[in-house]
C-alpha positions as CSV (number, residue, x, y, z in Angstrom):
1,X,-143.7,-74.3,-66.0
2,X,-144.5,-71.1,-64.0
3,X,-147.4,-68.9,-64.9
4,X,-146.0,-65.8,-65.8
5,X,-148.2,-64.3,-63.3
6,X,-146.9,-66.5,-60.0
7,X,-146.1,-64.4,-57.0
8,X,-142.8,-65.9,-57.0
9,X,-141.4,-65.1,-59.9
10,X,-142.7,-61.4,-59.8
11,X,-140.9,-61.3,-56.6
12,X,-137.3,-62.4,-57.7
13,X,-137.5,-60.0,-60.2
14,X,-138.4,-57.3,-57.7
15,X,-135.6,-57.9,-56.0
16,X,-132.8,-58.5,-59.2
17,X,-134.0,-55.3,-60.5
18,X,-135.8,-56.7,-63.8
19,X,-138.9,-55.3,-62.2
20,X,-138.5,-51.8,-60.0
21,X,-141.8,-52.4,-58.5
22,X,-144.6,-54.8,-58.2
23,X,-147.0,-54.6,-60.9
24,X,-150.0,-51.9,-60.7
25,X,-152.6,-52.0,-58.5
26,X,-151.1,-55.8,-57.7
27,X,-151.9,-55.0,-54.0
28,X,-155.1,-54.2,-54.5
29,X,-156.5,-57.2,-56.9
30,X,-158.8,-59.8,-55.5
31,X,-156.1,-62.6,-54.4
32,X,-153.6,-59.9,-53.3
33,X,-153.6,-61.5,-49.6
34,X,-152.7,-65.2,-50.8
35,X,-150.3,-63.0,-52.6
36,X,-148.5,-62.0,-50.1
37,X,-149.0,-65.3,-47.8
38,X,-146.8,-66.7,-50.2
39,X,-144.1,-64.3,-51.2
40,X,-143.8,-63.9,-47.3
41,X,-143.0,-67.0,-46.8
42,X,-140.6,-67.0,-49.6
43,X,-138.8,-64.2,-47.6
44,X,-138.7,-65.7,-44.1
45,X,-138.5,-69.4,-45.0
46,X,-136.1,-69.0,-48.3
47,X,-134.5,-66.3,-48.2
48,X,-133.7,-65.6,-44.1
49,X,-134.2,-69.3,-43.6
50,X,-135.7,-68.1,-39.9
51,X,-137.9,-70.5,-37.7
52,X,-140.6,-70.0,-35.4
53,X,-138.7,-68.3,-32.7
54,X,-136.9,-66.3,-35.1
55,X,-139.6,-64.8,-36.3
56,X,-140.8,-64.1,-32.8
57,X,-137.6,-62.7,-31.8
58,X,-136.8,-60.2,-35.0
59,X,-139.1,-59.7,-37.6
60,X,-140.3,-56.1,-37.8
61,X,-141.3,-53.5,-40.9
62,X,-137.2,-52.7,-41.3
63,X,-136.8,-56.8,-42.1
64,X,-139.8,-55.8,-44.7
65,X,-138.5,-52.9,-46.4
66,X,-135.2,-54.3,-46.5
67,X,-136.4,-57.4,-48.7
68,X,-138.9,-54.4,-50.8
69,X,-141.7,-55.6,-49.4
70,X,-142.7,-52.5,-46.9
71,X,-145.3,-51.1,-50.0
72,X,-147.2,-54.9,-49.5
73,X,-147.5,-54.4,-45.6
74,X,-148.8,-51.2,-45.5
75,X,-151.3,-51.4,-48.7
76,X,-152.6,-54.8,-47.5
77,X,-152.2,-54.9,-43.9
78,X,-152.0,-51.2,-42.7
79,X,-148.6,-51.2,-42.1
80,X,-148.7,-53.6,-39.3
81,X,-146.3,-56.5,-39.3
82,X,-148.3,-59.2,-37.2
83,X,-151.3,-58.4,-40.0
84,X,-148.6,-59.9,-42.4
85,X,-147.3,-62.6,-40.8
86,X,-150.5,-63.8,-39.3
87,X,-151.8,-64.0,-43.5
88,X,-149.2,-66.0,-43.8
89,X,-149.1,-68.3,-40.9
90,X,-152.7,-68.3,-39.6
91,X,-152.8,-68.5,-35.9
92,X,-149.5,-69.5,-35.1
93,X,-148.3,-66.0,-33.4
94,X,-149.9,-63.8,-31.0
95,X,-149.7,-60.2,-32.0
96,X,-147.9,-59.9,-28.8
97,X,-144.9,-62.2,-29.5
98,X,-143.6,-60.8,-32.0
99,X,-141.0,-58.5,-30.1
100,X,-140.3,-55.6,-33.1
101,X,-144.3,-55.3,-34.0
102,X,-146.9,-53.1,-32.4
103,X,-150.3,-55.0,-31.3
104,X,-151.9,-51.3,-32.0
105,X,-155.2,-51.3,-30.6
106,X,-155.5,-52.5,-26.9
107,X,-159.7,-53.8,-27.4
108,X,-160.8,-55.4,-24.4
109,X,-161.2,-59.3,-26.4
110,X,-157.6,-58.5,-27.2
111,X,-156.7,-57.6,-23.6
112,X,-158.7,-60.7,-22.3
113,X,-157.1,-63.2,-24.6
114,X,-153.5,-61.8,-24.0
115,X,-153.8,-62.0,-20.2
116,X,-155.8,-65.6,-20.7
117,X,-152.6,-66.5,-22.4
118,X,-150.2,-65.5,-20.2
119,X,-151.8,-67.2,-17.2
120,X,-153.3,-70.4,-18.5
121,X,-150.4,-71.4,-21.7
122,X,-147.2,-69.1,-20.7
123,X,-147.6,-69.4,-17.3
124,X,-149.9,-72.8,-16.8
125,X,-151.1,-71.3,-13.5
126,X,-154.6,-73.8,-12.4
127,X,-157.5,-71.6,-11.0
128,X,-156.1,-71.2,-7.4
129,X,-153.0,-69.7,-8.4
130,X,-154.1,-67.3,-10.9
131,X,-153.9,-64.2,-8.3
132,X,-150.2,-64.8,-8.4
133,X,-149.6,-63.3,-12.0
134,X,-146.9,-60.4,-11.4
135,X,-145.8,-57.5,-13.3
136,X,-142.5,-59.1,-14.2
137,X,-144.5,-61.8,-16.0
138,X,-145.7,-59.7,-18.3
139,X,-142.8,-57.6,-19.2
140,X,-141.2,-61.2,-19.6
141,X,-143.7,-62.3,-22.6
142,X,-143.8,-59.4,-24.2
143,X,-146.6,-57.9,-22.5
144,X,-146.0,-54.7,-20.7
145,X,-147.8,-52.3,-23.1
146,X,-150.7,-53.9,-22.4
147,X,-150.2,-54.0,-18.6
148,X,-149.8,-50.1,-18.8
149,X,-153.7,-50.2,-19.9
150,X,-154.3,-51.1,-16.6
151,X,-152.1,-48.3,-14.9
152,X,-149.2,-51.3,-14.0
153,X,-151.4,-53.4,-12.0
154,X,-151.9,-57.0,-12.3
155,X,-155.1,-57.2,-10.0
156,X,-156.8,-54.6,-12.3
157,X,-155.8,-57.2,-15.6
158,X,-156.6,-60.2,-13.9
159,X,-160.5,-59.1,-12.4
160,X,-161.0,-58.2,-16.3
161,X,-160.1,-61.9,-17.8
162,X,-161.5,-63.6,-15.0
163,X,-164.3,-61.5,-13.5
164,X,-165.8,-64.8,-11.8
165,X,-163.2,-65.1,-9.4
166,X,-162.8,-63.5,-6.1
167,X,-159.0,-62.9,-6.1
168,X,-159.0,-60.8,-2.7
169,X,-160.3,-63.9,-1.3
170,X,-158.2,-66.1,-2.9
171,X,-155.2,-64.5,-2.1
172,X,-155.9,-63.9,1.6
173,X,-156.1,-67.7,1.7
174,X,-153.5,-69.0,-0.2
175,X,-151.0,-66.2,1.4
176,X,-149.0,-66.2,-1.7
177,X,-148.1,-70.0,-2.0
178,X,-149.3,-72.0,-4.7
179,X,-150.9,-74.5,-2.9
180,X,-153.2,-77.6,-4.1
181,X,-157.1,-76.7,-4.6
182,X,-157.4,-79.6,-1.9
183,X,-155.2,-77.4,1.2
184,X,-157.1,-73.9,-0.1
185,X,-160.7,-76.0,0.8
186,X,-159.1,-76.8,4.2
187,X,-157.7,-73.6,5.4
188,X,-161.1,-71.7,3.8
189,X,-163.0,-75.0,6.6
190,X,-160.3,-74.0,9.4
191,X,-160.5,-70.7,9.1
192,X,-164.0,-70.7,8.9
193,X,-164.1,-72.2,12.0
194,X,-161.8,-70.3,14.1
195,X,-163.0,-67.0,12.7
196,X,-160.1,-66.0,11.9
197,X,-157.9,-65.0,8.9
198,X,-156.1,-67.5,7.3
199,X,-152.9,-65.8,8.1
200,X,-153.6,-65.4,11.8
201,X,-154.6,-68.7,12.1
202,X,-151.2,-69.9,10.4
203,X,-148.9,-67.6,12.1
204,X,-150.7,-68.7,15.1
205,X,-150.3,-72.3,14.1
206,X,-146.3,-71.4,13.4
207,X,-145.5,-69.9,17.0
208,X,-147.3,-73.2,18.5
209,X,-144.9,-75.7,16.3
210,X,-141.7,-73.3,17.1
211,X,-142.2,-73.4,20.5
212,X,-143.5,-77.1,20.4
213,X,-139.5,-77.7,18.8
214,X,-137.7,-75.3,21.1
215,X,-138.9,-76.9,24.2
216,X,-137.7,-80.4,23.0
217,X,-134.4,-79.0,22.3
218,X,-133.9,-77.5,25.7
């Protein structure tokens, strides 16, 4: 049998109308965020029967007020959605992915663990190929507010997750091609050598194979 004080219960007759509001001061007693773990839950899993990706792709504060639970998300987690689902399903979202919730505050471990994200889980880019993050990909996962921190520019996000790596040098070597860590070492050794840029040399080595081919041909 129920205790007349489960979360459940309370809800349900929140929303038949036996109750017109939670209880007093229910959002501010000591268990108020298990609480609301589990009446959220009840909402998403029960009563909208959503999945992961649904709750990705539409949860927001409307979903919330419609189901009388916008007074719980803003007197327990300031209003902001991703506080409330986050209670309920500890780290399984990024406050980034969910589509109709504002991440708020742009700190810089946030901004470093969004763009860490992006380029080493969304994007699965290995060390070499990390300078080849573009503003498309992260307008794509739900990123662009936080590129517009960095006045639209990649180069300026990337240099603050990863401020070990040279990515003017990388890129001038790996001309845009995600190439093995093995033919980067090489071209860095050839290049090197010829003192040259990596692109001159290849350009150079391009004109010698075309007109290697065109000569056979004629």
């Amino acid at each position: 049998m129920r205790n007349k004080r489960d979360p459940i219960e309370i809800y349900k007759q929140v929303l038949t109308g036996k109750r017109k509001v939670f209880p007093r001061r229910y959002w501010q007693e000591s268990d108020s965020r298990e609480n609301a773990a589990v009446i959220t839950r009840y909402m998403i899993e029960t009563l909208l029967r959503w999945g992961p990706d649904d709750i990705r792709e539409k949860i927001n504060i409307e979903i919330f007020r419609e189901y009388r639970l916008r007074g719980m998300v803003y007197q327990v987690f300031g209003e902001r959605t991703w506080g409330a689902i986050d209670n309920a399903y500890p780290g399984m979202f990024k406050p980034w992915e969910l589509k109709g919730s504002s991440v708020g505050r742009w700190n810089q471990q946030l901004r470093i663990e969004a763009i860490q994200w992006l380029v080493e889980e969304r994007l699965n880019l290995p060390p070499e190929h990390r300078m080849y993050v573009y503003a498309d990909d992260f307008e794509k996962n739900g990123l662009a507010g936080l590129l517009s921190y960095y006045n639209g520019s990649p180069a300026a996000a990337l240099a603050e997750a990863y401020p070990e790596q040279d990515f003017v040098r990388g890129k001038e070597l790996n001309l845009g091609i995600r190439t093995s860590a093995e033919i980067l070492n090489m071209l860095a050794v050839i290049t090197e050598h010829h003192k040259c840029s990596a692109t001159k040399w290849i350009e150079k080595a391009i004109r010698s194979e075309y007109r290697r081919i065109k000569d056979g041909q004629e």
